[in-house]
C-alpha positions as CSV (number, residue, x, y, z in Angstrom):
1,X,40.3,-47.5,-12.7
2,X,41.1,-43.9,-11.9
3,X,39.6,-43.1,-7.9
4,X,38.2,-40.2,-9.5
5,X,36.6,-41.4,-12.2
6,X,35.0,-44.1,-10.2
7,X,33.6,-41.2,-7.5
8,X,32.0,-39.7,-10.9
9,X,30.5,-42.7,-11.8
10,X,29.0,-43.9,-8.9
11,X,27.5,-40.4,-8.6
12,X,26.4,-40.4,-12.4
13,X,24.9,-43.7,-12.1
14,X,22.2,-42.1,-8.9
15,X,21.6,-38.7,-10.7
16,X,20.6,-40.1,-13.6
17,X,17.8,-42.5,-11.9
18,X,16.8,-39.2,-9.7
19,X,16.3,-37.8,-13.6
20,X,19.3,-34.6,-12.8
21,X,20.4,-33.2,-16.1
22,X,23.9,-33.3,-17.3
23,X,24.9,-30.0,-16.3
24,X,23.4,-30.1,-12.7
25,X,25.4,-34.0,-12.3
26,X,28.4,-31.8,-13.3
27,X,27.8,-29.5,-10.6
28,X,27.9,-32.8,-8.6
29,X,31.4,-34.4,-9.9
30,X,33.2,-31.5,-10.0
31,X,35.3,-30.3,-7.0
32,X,35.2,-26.5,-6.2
33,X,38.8,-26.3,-5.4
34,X,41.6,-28.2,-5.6
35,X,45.0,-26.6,-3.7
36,X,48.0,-28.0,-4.4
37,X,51.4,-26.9,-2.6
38,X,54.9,-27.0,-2.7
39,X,56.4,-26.1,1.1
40,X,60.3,-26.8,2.1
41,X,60.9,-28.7,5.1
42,X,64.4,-28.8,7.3
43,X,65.7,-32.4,7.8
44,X,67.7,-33.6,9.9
45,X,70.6,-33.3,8.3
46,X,70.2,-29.8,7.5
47,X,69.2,-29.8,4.5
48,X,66.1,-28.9,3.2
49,X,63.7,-31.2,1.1
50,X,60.5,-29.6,-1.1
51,X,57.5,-31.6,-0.6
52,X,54.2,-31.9,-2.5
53,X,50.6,-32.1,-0.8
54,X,46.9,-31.2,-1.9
55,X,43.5,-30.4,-0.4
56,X,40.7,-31.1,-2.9
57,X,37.1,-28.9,-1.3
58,X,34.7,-31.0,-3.2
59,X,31.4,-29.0,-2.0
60,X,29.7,-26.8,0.4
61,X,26.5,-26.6,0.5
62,X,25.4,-28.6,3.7
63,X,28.6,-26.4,5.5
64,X,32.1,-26.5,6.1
65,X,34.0,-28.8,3.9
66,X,35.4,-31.7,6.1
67,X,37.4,-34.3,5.7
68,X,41.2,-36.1,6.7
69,X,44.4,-35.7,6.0
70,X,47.4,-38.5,4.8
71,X,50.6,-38.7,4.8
72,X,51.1,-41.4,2.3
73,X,53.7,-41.9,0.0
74,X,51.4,-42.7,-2.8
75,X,49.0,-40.0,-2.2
76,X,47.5,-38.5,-5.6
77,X,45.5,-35.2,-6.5
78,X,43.2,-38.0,-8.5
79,X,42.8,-39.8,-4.9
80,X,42.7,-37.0,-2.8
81,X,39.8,-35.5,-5.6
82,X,37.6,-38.6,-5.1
83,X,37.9,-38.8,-1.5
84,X,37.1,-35.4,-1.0
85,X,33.7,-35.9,-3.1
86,X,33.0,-39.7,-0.7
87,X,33.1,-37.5,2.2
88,X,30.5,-35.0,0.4
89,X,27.9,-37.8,0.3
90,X,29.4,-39.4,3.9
91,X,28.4,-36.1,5.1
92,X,24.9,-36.1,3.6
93,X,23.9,-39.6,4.2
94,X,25.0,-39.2,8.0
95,X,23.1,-35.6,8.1
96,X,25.4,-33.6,9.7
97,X,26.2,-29.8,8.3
98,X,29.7,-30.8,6.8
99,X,30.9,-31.0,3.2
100,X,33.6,-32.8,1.9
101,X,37.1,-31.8,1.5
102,X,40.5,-34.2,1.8
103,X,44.1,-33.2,1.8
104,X,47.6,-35.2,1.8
105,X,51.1,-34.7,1.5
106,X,53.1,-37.3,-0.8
107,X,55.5,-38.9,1.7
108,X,56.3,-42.3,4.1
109,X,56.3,-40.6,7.2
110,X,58.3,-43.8,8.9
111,X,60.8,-42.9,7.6
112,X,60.6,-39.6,9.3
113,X,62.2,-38.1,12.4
114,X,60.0,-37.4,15.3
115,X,61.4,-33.8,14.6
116,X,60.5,-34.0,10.3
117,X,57.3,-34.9,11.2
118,X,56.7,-31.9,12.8
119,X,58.5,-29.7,10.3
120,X,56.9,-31.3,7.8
121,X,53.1,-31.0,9.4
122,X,53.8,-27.2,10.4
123,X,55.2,-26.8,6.7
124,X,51.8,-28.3,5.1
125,X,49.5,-26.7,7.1
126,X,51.3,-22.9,7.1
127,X,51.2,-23.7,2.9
128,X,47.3,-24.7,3.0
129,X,46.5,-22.3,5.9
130,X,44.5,-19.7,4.3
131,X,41.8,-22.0,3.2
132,X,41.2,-23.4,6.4
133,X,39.1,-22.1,9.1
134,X,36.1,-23.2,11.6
135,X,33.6,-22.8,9.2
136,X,35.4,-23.1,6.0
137,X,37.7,-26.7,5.9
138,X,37.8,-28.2,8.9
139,X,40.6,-31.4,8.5
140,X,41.0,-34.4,10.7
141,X,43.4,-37.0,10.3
142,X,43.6,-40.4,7.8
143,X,46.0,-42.7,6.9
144,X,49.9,-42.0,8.2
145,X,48.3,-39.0,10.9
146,X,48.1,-39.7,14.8
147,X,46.2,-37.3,17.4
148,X,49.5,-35.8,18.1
149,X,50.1,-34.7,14.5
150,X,46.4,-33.3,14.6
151,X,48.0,-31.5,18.0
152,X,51.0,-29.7,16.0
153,X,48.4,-28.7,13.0
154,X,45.8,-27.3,15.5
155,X,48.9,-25.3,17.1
156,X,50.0,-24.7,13.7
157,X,47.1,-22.9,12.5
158,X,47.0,-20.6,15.2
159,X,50.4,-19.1,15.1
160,X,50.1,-18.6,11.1
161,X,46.9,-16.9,11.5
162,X,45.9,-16.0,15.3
163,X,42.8,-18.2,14.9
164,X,42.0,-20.8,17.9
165,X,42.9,-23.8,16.1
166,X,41.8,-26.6,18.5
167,X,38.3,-25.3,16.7
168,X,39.1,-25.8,13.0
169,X,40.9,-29.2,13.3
170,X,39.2,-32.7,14.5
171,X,40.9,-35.7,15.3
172,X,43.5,-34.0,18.7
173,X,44.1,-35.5,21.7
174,X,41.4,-35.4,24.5
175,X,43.7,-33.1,26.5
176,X,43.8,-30.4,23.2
177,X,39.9,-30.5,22.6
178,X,39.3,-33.7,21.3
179,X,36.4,-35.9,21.4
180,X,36.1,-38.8,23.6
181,X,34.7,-41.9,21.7
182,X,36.8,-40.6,18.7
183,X,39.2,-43.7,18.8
184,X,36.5,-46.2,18.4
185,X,34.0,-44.4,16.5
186,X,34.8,-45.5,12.9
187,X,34.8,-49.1,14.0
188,X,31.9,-48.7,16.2
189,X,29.7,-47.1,13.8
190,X,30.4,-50.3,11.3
191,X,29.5,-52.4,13.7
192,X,26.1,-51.1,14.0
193,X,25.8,-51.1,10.0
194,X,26.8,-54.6,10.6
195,X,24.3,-55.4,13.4
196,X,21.6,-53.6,11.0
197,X,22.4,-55.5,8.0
198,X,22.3,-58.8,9.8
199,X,18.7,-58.5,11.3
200,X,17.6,-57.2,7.7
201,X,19.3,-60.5,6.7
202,X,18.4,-63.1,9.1
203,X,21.7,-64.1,10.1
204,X,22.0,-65.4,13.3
205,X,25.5,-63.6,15.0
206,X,27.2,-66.6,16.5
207,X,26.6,-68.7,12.6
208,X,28.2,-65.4,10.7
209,X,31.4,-65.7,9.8
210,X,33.5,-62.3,9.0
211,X,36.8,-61.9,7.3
212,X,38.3,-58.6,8.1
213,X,41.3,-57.2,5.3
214,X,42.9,-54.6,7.6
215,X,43.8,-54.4,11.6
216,X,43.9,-50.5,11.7
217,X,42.2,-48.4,13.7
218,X,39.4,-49.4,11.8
219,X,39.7,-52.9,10.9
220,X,40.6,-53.3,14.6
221,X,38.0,-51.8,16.4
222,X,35.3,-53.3,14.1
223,X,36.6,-57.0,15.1
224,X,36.2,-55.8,19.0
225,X,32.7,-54.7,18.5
226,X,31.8,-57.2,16.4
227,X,32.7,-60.1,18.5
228,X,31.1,-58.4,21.6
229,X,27.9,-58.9,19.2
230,X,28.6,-62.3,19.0
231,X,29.9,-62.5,15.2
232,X,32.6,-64.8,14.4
233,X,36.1,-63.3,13.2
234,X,37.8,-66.0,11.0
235,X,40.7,-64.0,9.3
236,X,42.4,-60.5,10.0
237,X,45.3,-59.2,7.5
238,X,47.1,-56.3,7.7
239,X,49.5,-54.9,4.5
240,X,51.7,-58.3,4.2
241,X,49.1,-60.7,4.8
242,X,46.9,-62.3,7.4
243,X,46.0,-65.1,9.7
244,X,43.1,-67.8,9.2
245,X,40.9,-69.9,10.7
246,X,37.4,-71.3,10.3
247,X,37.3,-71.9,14.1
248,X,37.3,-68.4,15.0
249,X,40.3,-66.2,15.9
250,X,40.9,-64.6,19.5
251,X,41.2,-60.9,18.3
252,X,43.1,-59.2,21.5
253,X,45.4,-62.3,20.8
254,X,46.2,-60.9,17.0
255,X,46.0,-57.7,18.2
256,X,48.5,-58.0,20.8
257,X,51.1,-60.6,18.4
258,X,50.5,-58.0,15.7
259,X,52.1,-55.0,17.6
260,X,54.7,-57.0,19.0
261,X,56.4,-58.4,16.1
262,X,55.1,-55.7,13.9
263,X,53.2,-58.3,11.5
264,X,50.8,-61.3,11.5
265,X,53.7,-63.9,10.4
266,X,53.8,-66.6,12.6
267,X,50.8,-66.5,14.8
268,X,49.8,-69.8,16.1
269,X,46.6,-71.5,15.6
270,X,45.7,-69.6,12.4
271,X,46.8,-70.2,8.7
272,X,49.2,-67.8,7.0
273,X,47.5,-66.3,4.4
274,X,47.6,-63.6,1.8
275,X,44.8,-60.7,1.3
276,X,44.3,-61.6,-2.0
277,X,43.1,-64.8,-0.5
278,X,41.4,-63.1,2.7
279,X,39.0,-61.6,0.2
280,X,37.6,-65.1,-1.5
281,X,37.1,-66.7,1.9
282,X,34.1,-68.9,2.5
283,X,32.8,-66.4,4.4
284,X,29.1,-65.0,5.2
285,X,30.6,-61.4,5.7
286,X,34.1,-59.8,4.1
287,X,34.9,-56.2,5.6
288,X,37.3,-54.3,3.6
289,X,38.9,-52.0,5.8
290,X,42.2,-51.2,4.5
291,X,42.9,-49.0,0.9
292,X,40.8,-48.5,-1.8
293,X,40.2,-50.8,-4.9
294,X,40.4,-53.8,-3.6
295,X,37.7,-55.8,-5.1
296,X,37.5,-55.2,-8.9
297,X,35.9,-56.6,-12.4
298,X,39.6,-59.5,-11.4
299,X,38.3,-61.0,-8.3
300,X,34.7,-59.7,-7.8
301,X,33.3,-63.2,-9.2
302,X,35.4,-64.9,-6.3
303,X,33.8,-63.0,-3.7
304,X,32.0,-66.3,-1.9
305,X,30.6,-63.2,1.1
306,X,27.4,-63.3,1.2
307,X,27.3,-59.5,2.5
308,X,30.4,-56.8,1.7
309,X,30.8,-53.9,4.5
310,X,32.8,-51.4,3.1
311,X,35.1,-49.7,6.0
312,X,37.8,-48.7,3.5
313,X,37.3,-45.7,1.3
314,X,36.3,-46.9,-2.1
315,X,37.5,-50.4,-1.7
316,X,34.7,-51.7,-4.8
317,X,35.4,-50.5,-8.0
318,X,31.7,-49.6,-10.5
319,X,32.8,-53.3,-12.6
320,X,32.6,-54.8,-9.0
321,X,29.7,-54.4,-7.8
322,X,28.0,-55.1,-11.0
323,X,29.5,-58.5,-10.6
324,X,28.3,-57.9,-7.0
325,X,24.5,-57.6,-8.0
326,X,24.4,-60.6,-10.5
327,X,25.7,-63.0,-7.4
328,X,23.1,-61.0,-5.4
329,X,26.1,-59.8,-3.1
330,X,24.7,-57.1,-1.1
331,X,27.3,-54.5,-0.2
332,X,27.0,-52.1,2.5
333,X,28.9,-48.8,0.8
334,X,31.7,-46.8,2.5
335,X,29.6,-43.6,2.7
336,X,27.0,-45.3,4.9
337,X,29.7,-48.3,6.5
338,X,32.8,-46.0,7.8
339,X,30.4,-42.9,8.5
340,X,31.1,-42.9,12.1
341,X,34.2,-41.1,12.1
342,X,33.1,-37.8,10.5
343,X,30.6,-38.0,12.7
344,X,32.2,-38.3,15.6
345,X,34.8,-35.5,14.3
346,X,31.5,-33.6,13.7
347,X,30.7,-33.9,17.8
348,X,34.4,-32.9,18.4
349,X,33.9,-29.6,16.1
350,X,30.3,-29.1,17.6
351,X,31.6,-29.3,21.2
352,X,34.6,-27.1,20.8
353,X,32.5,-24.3,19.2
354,X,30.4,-24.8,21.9
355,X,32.5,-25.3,24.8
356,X,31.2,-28.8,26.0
357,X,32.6,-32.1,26.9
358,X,30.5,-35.1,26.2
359,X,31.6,-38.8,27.9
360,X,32.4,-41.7,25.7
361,X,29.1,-43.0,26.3
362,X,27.1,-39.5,25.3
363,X,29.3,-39.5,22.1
364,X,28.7,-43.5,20.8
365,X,24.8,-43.1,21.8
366,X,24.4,-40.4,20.0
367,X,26.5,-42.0,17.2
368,X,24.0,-44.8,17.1
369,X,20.8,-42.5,16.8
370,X,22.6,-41.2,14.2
371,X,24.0,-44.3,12.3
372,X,20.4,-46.2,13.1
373,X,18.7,-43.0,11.0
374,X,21.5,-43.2,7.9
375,X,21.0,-46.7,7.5
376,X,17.3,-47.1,7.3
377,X,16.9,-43.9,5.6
378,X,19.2,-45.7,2.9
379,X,17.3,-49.3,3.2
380,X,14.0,-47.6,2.7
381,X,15.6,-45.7,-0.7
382,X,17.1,-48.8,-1.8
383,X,13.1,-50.1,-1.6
384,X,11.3,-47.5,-3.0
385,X,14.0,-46.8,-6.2
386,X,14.6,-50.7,-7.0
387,X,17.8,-50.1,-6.8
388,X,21.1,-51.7,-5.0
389,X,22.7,-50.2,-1.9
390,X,25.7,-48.3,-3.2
391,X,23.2,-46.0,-5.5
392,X,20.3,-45.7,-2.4
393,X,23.0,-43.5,-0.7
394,X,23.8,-41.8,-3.4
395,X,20.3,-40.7,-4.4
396,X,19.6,-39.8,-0.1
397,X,23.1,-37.9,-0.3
398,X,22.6,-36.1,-4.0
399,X,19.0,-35.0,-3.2
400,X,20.3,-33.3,0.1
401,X,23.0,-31.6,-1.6
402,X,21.8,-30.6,-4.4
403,X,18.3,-29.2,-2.4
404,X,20.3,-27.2,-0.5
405,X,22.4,-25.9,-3.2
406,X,19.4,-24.6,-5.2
407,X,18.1,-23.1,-1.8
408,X,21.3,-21.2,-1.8
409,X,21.5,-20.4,-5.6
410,X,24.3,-22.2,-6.2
């Protein structure tokens, strides 16, 4: 299914229950601009090379649209569209003063030159530039987009318009304004989704066993955290497969094998296996944590997870998690799960507008006050509307939003 159309869904599906008419859900679904831009870039050979990127603004009316950029070779407007609208309702159910916006350039940037990366960042953002600002569009990076790329866009900005950048993008180094704790936030704040989930669940840490598709940033840091809680790690994968085994896995030992040889092949004491069959593990917990649509109306009914923790971006199709709720699969969504990040990029922009620099442990405490709040404020909507997970966020997020866009006569 299209990642749009899913976005439009899964907001359909809460509006209706919160009894919004069908122009007002259009309001809802409907991005308020989407950019898309053609910009030259000098290779190394000389010659020069036209690519294509987007940045979809989805909405408003909490504050500045927000959200990452890619670098992606399969980057879509369609993708970049429904991201843009996840990180509206990340925004909302977090309650921070953000809206959501996404952008991306269609590319593989390793196949880039140190020196095309930068022409090519500098190109995208000097083509996008003049609707960005500190309280417009404030970016951050995503998939294929390291600090020091976030560095050359920040630098970018303010040569095209004068502007101190270091205020408008998220995601730098700590030594251009970024925020400590920004690493580790995405994986830290699913960690405490996971720790919530588990007392609401009655599982007992050291009997839970998690699978983990993707050992990213993400996927990553959620298997350090999680095994300091005590949670078993049984399987880690990144894009050509993963490792396996029932015993428990030794995650710096994957971590360090994995950037070594540059893949999970061969890693001893673990099975071989591929994600496809990482995601119908006999597992108590499965934590997406790669690319979207992983779990559709195909495999949903294989799912043996007792709980689903979505760290990826859409990674459960609508057909899913219907399949989902007949096996009484309770799935933790993205825009509660991976919430940490744009939370965390929200302290960076907060402390660069204000001139501050909080320690790592300032940044993940108050990450946790604020992760605690989103997920029992979802939990207790999930209770009072009878409804599943996925569509308690969505009614938190759409009555914020939409509130404050009839405060603002929108």
């Amino acid at each position: 299914m299209d990642p749009f159309e899913n976005s439009v869904e899964q907001i359909n599906k809460a509006a209706d229950i919160l009894g919004y008419t069908s122009e007002e859900i259009r309001r809802l679904t409907s991005p308020k601009r989407v950019v898309s831009v053609h910009f030259p870039v000098r290779m190394d050979d000389g010659l020069v090379k036209v690519f294509t990127g987007f940045r979809s603004q989805h909405n408003d009316a909490l504050g500045p649209y927000k959200g990452g950029v890619r670098f992606f070779k399969e980057v879509t407007e369609s993708e970049v569209k429904a991201l843009a609208s996840w990180m509206t309702w990340k925004c909302a159910v977090a309650d921070i003063p953000f809206g959501g916006g996404k952008g991306g350039v269609i590319v593989d940037p390793k196949l880039l030159s140190a020196t095309e990366l930068e022409n090519l960042t500098r190109g995208y953002i000097k083509a996008i530039a003049d609707v960005l600002g500190a309280n417009k569009d404030v970016p951050g990076p995503d998939v294929g987009v390291t600090e020091s790329v976030m560095d050359i866009m920040a630098d970018e900005y303010s040569k095209v318009t004068g502007e101190n950048g270091q205020q408008v993008f998220t995601g730098k180094s700590v030594a251009k304004g970024g925020s400590e704790g920004r690493v580790e936030a995405t994986g830290f704040g699913g960690s405490l989704a996971l720790k919530l989930v588990a007392s609401k669940k009655n599982l007992i840490p050291s009997n839970t066993k998690i699978a983990i598709q993707g050992i990213g940033n993400v996927g990553e840091y959620f298997a350090r955290f999680a095994k300091e809680q005590g949670f078993q790690i049984v399987a880690l994968s990144d894009s050509k497969g993963g490792v396996y085994n029932p015993e428990g896995l030794d995650i710096e030992a994957v971590v360090a094998y994995k950037s070594k040889n540059g893949s999970l092949a061969g890693f001893e004491n673990a099975s071989f296996i591929s994600n496809d069959e990482l995601l119908t593990l006999p597992v108590d917990i499965l934590v997406p944590a790669a690319l979207e649509n992983v779990i559709t109306d195909l495999n949903a009914s294989k799912i043996q997870a007792e709980v689903v923790i979505e760290m990826a971006n859409g990674p459960v199709t609508p057909e899913a998690d219907e399949i989902f709720q007949s096996k009484g699969i309770l799935s933790v969504p993205d825009i509660l799960a991976n919430c940490g990040g744009v939370t965390v990029s929200y302290f960076e922009w907060y402390q660069n507008q204000h001139q501050e620099k909080w320690s790592k442990e300032e940044v993940l405490k108050r990450l946790e006050e604020k992760m605690i709040k989103a997920f029992e404020d979802s939990w207790n909507m999930m209770q009072s509307k009878r409804v599943d997970f996925r569509t308690a966020c969505y009614c938190l997020a759409i009555d914020k939003v939409f509130l404050e866009m009839r405060r603002k006569g929108i």
